[in-house]
N, C-alpha and C positions, 0 to 999 in steps of 0.2 A: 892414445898414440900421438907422439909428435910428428907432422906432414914431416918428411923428405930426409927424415933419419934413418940409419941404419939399425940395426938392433945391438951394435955395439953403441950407435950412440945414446940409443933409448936408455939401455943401461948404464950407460956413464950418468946418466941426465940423471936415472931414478938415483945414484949411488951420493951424486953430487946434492939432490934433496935430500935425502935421509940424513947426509953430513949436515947438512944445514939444519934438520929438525936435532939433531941431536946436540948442535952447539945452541941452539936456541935454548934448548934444554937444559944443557949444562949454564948459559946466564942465568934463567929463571931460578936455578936451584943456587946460583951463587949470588944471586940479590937478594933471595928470603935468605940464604945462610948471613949474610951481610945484616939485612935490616932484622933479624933475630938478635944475633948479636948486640945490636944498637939497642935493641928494646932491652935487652940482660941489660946492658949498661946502664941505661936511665931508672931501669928499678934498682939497682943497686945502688945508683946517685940516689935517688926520692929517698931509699930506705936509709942511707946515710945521711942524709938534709935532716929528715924526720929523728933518725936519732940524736943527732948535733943539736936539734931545737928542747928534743926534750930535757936531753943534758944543760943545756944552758939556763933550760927554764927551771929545772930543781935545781941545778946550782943556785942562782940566783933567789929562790924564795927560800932555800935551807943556808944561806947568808943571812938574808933577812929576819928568819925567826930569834937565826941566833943572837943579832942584834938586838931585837925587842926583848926579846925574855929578860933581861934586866931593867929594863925601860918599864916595862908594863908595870912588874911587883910597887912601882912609886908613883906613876903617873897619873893625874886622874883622866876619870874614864866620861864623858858625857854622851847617855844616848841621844841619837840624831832621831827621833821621834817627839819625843817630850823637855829634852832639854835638862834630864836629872843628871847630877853630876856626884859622884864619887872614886875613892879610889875601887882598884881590881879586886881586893875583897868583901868591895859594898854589894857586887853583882851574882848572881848563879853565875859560873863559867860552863859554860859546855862545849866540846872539843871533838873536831872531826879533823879530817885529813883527806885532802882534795886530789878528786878523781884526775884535775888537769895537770899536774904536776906542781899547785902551787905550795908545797908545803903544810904545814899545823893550821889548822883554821880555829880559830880561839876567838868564840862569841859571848854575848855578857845578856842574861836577861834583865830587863829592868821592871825591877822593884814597884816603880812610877808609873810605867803605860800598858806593863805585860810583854811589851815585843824583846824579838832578839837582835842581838844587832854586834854588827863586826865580820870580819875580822879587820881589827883596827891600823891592822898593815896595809891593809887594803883602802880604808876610806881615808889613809894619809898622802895615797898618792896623788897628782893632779891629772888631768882630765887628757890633757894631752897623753899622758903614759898609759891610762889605762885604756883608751881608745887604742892604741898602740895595741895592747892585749886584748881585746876583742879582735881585732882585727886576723892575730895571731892564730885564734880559737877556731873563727869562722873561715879560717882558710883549709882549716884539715877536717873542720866538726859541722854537719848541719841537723838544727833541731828533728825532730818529730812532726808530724803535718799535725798543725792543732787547727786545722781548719771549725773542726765541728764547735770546739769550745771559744776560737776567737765569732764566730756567728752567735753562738750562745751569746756572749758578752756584750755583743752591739745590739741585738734583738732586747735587751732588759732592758735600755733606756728608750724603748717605746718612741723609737723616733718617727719625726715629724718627714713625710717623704719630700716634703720642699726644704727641706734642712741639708746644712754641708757638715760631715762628719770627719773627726781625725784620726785616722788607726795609727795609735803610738805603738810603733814597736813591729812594723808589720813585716817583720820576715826578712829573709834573703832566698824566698823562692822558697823556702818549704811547706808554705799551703796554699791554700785554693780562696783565700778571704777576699782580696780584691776581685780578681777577677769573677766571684760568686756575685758578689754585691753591687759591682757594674752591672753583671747582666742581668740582674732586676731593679735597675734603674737609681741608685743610689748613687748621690755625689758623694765620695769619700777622697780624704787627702789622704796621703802614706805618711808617715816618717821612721824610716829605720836609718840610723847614722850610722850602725856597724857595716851595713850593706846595701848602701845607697843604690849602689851603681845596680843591682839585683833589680830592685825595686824600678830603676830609671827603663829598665830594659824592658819589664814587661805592660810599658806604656800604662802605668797607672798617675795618677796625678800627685806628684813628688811635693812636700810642703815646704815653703821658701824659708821657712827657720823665722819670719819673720809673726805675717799675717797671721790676725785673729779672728777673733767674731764666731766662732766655732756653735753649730749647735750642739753638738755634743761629742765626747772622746773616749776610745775603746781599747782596751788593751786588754793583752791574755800571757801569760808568763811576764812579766816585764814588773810591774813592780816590787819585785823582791829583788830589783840590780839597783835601785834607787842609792846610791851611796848618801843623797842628801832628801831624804826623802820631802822636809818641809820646803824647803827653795823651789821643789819638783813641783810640789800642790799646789806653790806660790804661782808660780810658771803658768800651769793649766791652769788658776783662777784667771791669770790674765789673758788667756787667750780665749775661755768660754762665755756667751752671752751670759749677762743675768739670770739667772732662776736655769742657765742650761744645765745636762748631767754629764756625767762621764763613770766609765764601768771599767772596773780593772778586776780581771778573774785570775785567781793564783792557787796553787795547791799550798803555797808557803805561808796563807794562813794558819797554819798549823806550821809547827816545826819539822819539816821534811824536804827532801831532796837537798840535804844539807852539807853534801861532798863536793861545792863548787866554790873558791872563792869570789865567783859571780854574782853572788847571791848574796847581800849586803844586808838584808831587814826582812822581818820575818814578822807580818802583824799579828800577833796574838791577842787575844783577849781584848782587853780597851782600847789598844792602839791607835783600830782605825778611827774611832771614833775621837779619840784625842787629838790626833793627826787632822782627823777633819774639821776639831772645832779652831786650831793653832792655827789655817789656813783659809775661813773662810766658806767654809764648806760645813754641810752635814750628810753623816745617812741616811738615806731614805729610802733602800730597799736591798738586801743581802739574800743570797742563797745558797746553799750546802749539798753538794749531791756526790758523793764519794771524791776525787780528787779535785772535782768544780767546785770552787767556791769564788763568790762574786761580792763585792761589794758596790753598790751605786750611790753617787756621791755627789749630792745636789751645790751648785755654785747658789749662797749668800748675795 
């Protein structure tokens, strides 16, 4: 009861609160009807953005194919493994069609090393544009957590616990590798250039693209994107000490998961071993365990 009213005023008073809970009411329900509204709109902007990008993206590689396809039947063809050079009917052609929109994926095994290698639209582009296209990927796509097989990978070069390690390739936050291996005491650098800024964030130690001296390098999905793969080997011989190793685990030892133009090399049979005498390197210790397979690869 309010002191020193009447009981008409008391009921003005209750009539005048319930007006007021009822237009509070009525705002509440007219700013979710509002920000409803706004959220409908933004998904139908995202779903439009998302269709415009896919459109552009097959336009663009169903331009490209149609361009090559005369191109290819004369041109010659040299794997980026071993260096053998023929025309397009010197090689197996094998032909897939890419999950990301990129068009025909038209790969050539070679004769010379056993690997596969192409699509050759792809490894004619320069670095700057296909960084571009990564970038593209990892803005709508994030991998799988390979936590368990990127630790597989670093655990086979028997590393030395006063050693500093390079995880090439390490993610954009979709696994637990860094952070695992911090917390049992391991110095490991990062390097992922598709998703630096991932990396910068979850305070792991980012590599300056420069500095060497490595004891050893680990990678897990990563080198079947090698567009160059011998310059690559080059690269890691000069950043790893003497006699250091490095481990690179792939399912694409085998020819599989072959629906991405992402996927540039595919070491089959002698390859790696080719691969690692062309650069200075040898193997010195491989393993095969359903889609794990690993090769380790001692610096000369």
């Amino acid at each position: 009861m309010v002191a020193g009213l009447s009981w008409f005023g008391r009921a003005g008073a209750s009539q005048a609160a319930d007006m007021a809970l009822v237009q509070a009411a009525e705002r509440e329900a007219a700013a979710r009807a509002e920000a409803d509204a706004l959220a409908a709109r933004l998904e139908k902007l995202e779903a439009q953005v998302a269709l415009t990008e896919r459109y552009f993206t097959e336009a663009f590689w169903t331009a490209l194919d149609a361009a090559y396809e005369p191109i290819l039947k004369h041109r010659p063809l040299t794997c980026i493994v071993c260096g053998h050079t023929a025309t397009r009917d010197g090689f197996e052609i094998r032909e897939d069609r890419c999950y990301f929109g990129g068009g025909r994926l038209e790969r050539y095994a070679c004769p010379g090393c056993d690997c596969v290698f192409g699509p050759q639209k792809y490894l004619d582009l320069d670095e700057a544009f296909v960084g571009k296209d990564y970038q593209v990927l990892y803005s709508r796509y994030a991998e799988g957590d390979s936590t368990a097989n990127e630790l597989r990978a670093f655990r086979s070069l028997n590393a030395d616990p006063a050693g500093r390690y390079l995880d090439w390739g390490a993610g954009g936050g979709w696994n637990r590798t860094l952070e695992t291996l911090k917390g049992e005491g391991w110095n490991i650098v990062a390097h992922e250039p598709n998703a630096a800024a991932a990396i910068a964030e979850s305070g792991a130690q980012v590599w300056d693209g420069v500095t060497g001296g490595f004891d050893g390098i680990f990678s897990n999905n990563v080198i079947e994107h090698f567009r160059d793969p011998v310059a690559q080997f080059q690269a890691f011989h000069a950043l790893l000490k003497p006699g250091a190793k490095m481990a690179h685990a792939s399912p694409c030892y085998d020819y599989c998961f072959a629906f991405t133009r992402f996927h540039s090399v595919f070491l089959l049979g002698r390859s790696p071993n080719i691969l690692a005498e062309r650069t200075g390197f040898k193997v010195v210790d491989s393993e095969r365990d359903g889609e794990y397979i690993n090769h380790v690869f001692q610096r000369l």
